[in-house]
C-alpha positions as CSV (number, residue, x, y, z in Angstrom):
1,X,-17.3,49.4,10.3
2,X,-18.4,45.9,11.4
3,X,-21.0,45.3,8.5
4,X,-17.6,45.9,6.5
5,X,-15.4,43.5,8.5
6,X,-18.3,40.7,8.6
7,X,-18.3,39.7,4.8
8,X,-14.5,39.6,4.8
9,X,-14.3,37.7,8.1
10,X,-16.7,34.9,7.0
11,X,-14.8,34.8,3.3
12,X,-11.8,34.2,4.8
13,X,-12.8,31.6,7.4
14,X,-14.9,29.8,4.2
15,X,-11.4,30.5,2.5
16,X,-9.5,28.2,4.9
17,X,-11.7,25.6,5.6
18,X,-9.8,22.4,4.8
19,X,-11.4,20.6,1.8
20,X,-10.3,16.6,2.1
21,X,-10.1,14.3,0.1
22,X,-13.1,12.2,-1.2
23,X,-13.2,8.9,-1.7
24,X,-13.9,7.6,-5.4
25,X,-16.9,5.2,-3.9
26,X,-19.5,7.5,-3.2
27,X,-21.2,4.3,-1.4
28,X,-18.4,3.3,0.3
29,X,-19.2,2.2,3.6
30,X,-18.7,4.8,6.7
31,X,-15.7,3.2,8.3
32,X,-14.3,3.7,4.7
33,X,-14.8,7.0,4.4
34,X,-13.7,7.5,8.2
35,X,-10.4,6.0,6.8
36,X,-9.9,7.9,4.3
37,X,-10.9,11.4,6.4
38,X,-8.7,10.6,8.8
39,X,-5.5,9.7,6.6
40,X,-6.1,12.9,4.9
41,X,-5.7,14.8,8.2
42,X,-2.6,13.0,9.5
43,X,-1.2,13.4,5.6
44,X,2.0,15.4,6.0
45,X,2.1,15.1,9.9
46,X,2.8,11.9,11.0
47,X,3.5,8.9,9.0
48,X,2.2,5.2,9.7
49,X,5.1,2.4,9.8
50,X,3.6,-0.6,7.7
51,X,5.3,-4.1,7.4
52,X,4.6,-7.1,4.6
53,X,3.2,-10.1,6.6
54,X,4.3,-8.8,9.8
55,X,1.8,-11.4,11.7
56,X,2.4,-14.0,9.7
57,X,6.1,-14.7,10.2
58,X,9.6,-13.1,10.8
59,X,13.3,-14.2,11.1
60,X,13.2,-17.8,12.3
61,X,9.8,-17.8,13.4
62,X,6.3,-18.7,11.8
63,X,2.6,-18.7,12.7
64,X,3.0,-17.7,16.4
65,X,0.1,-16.5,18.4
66,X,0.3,-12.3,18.9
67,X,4.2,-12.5,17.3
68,X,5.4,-10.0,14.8
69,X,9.0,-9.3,14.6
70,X,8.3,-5.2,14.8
71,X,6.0,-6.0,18.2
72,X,9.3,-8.3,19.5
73,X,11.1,-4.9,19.4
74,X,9.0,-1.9,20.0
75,X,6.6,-3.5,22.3
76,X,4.1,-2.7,19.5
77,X,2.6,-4.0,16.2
78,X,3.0,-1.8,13.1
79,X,0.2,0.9,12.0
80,X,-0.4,-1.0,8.5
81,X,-0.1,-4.3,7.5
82,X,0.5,-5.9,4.0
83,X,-1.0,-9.1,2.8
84,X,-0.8,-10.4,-0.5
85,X,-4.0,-12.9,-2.0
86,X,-1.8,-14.1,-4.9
87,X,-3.5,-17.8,-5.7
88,X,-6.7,-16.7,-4.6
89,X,-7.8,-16.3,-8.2
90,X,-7.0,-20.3,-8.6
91,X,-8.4,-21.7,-5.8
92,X,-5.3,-22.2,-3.9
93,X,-5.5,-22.3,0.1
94,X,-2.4,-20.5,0.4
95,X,-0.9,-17.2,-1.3
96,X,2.1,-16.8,-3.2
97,X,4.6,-17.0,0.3
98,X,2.6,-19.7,2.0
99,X,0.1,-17.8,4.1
100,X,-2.8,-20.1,4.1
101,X,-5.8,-17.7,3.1
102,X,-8.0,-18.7,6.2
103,X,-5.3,-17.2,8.3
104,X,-4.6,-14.1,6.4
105,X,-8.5,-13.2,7.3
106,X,-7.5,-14.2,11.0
107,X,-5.0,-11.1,10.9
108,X,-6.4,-8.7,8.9
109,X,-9.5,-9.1,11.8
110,X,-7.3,-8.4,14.4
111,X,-5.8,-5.6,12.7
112,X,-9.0,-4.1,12.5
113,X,-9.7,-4.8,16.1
114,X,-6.0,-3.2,17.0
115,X,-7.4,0.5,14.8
116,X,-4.7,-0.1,12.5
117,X,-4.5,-0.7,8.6
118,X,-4.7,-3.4,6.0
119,X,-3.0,-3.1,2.3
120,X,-3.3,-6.0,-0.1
121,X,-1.7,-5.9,-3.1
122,X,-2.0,-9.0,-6.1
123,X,0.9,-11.1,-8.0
124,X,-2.1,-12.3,-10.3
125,X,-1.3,-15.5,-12.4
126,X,-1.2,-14.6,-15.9
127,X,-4.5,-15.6,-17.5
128,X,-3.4,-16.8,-20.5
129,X,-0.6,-19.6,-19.6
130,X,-1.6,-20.0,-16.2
131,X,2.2,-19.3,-15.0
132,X,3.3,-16.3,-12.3
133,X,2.9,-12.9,-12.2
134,X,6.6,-12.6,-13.8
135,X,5.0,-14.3,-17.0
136,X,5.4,-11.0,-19.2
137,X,2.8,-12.2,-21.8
138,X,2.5,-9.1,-24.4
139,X,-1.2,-10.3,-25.0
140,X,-2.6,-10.8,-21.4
141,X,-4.0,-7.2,-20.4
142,X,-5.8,-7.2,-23.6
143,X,-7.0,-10.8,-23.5
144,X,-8.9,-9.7,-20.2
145,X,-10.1,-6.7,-21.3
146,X,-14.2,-6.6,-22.7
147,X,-14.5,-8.6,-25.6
148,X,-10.9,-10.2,-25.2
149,X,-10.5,-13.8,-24.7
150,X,-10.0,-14.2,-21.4
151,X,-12.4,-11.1,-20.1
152,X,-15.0,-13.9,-18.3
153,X,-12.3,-15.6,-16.8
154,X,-11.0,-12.4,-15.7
155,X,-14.5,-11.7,-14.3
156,X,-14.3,-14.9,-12.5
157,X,-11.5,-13.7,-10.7
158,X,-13.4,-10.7,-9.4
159,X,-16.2,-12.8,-8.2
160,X,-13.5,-14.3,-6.0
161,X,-11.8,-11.1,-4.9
162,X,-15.5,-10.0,-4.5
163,X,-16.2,-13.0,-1.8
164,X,-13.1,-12.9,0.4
165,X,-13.7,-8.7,0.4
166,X,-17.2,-9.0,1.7
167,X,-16.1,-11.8,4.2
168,X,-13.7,-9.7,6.1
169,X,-15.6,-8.5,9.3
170,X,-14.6,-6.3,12.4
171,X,-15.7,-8.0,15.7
172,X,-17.9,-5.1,15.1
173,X,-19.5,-7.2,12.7
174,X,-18.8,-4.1,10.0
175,X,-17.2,-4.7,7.0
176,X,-13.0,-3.8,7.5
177,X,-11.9,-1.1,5.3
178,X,-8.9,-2.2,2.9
179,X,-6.8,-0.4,0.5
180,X,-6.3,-2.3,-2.5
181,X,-3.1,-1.9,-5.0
182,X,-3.4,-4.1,-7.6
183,X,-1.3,-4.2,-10.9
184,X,1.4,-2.4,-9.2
185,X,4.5,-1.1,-10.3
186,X,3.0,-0.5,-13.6
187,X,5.9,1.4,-15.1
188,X,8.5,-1.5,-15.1
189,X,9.2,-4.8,-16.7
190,X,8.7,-7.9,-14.9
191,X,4.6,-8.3,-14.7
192,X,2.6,-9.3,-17.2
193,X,0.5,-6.0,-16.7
194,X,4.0,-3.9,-17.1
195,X,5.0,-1.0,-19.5
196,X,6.6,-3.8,-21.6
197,X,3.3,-5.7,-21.8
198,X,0.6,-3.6,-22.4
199,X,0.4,0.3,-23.6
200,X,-1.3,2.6,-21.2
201,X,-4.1,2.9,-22.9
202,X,-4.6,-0.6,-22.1
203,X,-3.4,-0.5,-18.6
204,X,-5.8,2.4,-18.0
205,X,-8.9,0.7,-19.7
206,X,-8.0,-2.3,-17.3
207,X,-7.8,-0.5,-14.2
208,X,-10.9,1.4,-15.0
209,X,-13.2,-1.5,-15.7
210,X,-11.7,-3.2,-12.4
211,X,-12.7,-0.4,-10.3
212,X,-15.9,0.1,-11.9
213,X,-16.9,-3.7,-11.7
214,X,-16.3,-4.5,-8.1
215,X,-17.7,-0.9,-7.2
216,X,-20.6,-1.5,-9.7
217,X,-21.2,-4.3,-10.9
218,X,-20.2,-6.5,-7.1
219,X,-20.9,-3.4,-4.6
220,X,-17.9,-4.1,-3.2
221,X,-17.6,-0.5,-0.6
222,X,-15.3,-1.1,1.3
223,X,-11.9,-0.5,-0.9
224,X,-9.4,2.1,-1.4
225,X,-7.9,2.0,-4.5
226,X,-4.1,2.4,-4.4
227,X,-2.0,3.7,-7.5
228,X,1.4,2.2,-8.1
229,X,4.1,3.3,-10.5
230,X,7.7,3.1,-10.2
231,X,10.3,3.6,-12.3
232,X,9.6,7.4,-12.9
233,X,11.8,10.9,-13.0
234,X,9.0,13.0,-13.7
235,X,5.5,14.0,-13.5
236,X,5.2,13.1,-17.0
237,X,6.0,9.7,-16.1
238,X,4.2,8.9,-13.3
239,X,0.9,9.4,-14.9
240,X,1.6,8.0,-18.0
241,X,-0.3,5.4,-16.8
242,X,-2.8,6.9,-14.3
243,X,-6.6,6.3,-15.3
244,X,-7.7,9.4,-14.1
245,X,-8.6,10.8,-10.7
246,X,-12.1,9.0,-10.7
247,X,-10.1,5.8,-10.3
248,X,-7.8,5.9,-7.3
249,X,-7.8,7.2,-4.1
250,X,-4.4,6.5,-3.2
251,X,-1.1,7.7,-5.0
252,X,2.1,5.7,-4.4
253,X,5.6,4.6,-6.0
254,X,7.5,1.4,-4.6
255,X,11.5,1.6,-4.0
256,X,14.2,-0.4,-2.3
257,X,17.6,0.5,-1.9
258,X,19.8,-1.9,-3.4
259,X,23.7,-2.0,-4.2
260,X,25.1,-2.0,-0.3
261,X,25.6,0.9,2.0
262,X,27.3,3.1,0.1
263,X,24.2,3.6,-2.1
264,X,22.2,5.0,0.7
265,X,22.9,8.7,-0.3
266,X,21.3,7.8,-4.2
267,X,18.1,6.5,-2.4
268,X,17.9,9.7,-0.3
269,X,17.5,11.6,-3.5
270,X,16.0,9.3,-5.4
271,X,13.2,8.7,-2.9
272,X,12.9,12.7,-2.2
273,X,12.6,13.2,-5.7
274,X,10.1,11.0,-6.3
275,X,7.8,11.7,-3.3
276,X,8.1,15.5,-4.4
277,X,6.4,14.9,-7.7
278,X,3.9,12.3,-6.4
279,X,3.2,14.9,-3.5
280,X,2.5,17.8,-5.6
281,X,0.4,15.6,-8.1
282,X,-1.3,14.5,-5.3
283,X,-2.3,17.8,-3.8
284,X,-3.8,19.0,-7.1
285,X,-5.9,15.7,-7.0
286,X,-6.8,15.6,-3.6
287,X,-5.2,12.6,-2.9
288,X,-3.4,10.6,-0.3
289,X,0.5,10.2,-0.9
290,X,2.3,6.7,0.1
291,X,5.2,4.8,-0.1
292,X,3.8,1.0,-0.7
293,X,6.8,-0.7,-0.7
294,X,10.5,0.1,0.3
295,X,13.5,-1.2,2.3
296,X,17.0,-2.1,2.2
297,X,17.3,-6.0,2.4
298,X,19.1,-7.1,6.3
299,X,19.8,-3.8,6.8
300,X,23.3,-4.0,6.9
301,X,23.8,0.0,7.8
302,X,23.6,0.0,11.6
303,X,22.3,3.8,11.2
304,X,20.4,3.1,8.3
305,X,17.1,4.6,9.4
306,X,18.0,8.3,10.4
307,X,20.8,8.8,8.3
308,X,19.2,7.3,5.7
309,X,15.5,6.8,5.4
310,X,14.5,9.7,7.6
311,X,15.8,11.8,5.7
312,X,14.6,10.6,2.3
313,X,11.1,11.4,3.7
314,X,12.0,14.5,5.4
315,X,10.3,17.1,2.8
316,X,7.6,15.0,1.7
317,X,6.4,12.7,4.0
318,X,3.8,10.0,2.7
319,X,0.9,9.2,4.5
320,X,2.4,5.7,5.0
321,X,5.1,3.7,4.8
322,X,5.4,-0.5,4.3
323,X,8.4,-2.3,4.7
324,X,8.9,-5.5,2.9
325,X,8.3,-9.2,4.4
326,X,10.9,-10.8,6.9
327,X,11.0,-14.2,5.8
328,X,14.0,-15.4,7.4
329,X,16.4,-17.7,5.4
330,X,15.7,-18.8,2.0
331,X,17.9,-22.3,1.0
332,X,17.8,-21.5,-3.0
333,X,19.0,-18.0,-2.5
334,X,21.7,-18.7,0.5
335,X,20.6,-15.3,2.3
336,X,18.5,-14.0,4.6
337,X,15.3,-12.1,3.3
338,X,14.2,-9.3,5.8
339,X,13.6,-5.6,5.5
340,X,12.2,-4.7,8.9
341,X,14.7,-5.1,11.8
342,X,14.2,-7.1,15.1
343,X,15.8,-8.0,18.4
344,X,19.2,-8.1,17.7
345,X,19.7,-6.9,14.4
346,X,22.6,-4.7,13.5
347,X,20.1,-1.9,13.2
348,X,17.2,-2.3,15.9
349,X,18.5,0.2,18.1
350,X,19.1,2.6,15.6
351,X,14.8,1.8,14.6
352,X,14.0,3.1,17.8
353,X,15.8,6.2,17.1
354,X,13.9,6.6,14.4
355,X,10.5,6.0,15.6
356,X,10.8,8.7,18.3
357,X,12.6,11.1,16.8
358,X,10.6,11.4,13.4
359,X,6.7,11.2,13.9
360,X,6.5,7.8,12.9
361,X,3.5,6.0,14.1
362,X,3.0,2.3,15.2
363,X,0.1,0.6,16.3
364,X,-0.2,2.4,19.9
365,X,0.3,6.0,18.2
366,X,-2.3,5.5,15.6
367,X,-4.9,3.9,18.1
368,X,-5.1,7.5,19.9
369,X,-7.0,8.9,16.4
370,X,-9.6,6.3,16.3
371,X,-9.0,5.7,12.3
372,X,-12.4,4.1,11.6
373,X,-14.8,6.7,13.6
């Protein structure tokens, strides 16, 4: 009776062996691949709290030793932190919202150091006028594509990207792990690298030789590639535009809620929606499921975040979440510019709610996995 049981006892234990995710760099370094191991087995459990700029600045502060408006009012810095190198392809010394470059490795170091995350997404100039990221140029994906007319400069840019990449180091001395989103929100209008701009061939052929020429061409091995859409109702839509699971690592939509508080139910299902077709796309791919950028500008809904967003990621939760930059008062616009409360907002205590009461983890939590081992 046993020889009969053994077979069947070992095929189903082989059965349910969790298979995770693999990264897309098969030399990507081992803190990498720790990363990327370690999200896959928090995915669906317990979801990391990111914030844009977080050390940077926050409502009617700047460049303050160990501040960060989320650390001011949970006693804690966030799990994941958002930086932007926008300027870096021009030589600028600061990106597109003033953090000067030299500082930005400062904080993604001590990030590392703290065991949490680092994201950076790119508003690239466009390469063919030289103006913003919001230039919607028809021509410039396929200008710096191979054999277009800006494909060296474009290569140029790499080079750059290459350098700061390679210069981020741990006080481990190791190289820090980052996931990378670049051309993101692909499915709208207003970049130059947008479904208005370019077909997806093109966006595909663009994303492909990206990946392939820092991984290749630079051995750059320390990136997670992050795919952005937005904009999308159904599967068919979302990967429209995907260059194929050889290419990203990462699977993620961007969405804010905007229209005041009595929108907040139309985000709920919007949001739900859209993480249940990213999730289940995910799954078959064997890939990580986030949210890369959200929020609900001052937060004017004192219960905003569990009556709200809690339960918009109730059924699907992404691996992580990032909140959009609080960068205080803006003169041109004559309002305040924040999407991730503090001490004294309308909807701070309501955030702490949330952060017990949902599995949401901040620095501290996330420290306890030991991300990078």
């Amino acid at each position: 009776m046993m020889k009969k049981i053994l077979p069947f006892f070992l095929f189903f234990c082989i059965s349910f062996i969790p298979v995770f995710a693999q990264s897309i760099d098969g030399k990507a370094t081992q803190q990498t691949k720790n990363l990327f191991k370690n999200l896959t087995k928090l995915s669906g459990k317990e979801v990391l709290f990111g914030h844009q700029d977080d050390m940077a600045y926050g409502v009617g502060w700047k460049y303050q030793n160990n501040r960060s408006d989320i650390k001011d009012l949970t006693g804690q810095y966030p799990a994941v932190f958002g930086w932007d190198i926008s300027g870096l392809e021009t030589n600028q010394k600061q990106n597109i919202d003033g953090v000067p470059f030299e500082k930005m490795k400062q904080y993604i170091k001590k990030a590392y150091d703290l065991g949490t995350i680092n994201t950076l997404s790119w508003h690239m100039g466009n390469p063919i006028n030289g103006k913003t990221s919001w230039d919607t140029s028809s021509v410039a994906v396929k200008s710096i594509l191979p054999n277009g007319s800006k494909h060296l400069l474009y290569k140029s840019w790499l080079d750059k990207f290459s350098v700061f990449i390679k210069s981020l180091k741990g006080t481990d001395g190791k190289a820090i792990p980052i996931l990378f989103r670049p051309f993101h929100e692909n499915g709208g209008g207003w970049f130059w690298w947008g479904a208005k701009s370019c077909t997806p061939q093109e966006y595909k052929a663009l994303w492909q030789f990206t990946v392939e020429y820092l991984r290749d061409k630079k051995q750059v091995h320390n990136l997670i590639y992050v795919f952005n859409p937005c904009d999308f109702k159904t599967q068919e839509q979302y990967l429209e535009r995907y260059p194929g699971d050889n290419f990203a690592d990462v699977l993620s939509f961007d969405y804010y809620q905007y229209g005041g508080i009595e929108k907040g139910e139309s985000f709920i299902q919007d949001v739900a929606r859209n993480l249940a077709i990213q999730n289940k796309i995910a799954k078959g791919s064997k890939k990580l499921s986030a949210l890369a950028e959200t929020g609900f500008v001052e937060i004017p809904d004192a219960n905003w975040w569990t009556n709200v967003f809690a339960k918009a990621i109730l059924e699907n939760k992404p691996s992580y979440v990032l909140f959009w930059r609080n960068a205080g008062y803006r003169e041109k616009e004559k309002d305040n510019h924040y999407y991730a409360p503090y001490p004294g907002q309308v909807s701070a205590p309501n955030f702490l709610e949330f952060i017990k009461g949902n599995k949401i983890l901040l620095q501290k939590g996330l420290k306890k996995y030991s991300i990078y081992n």
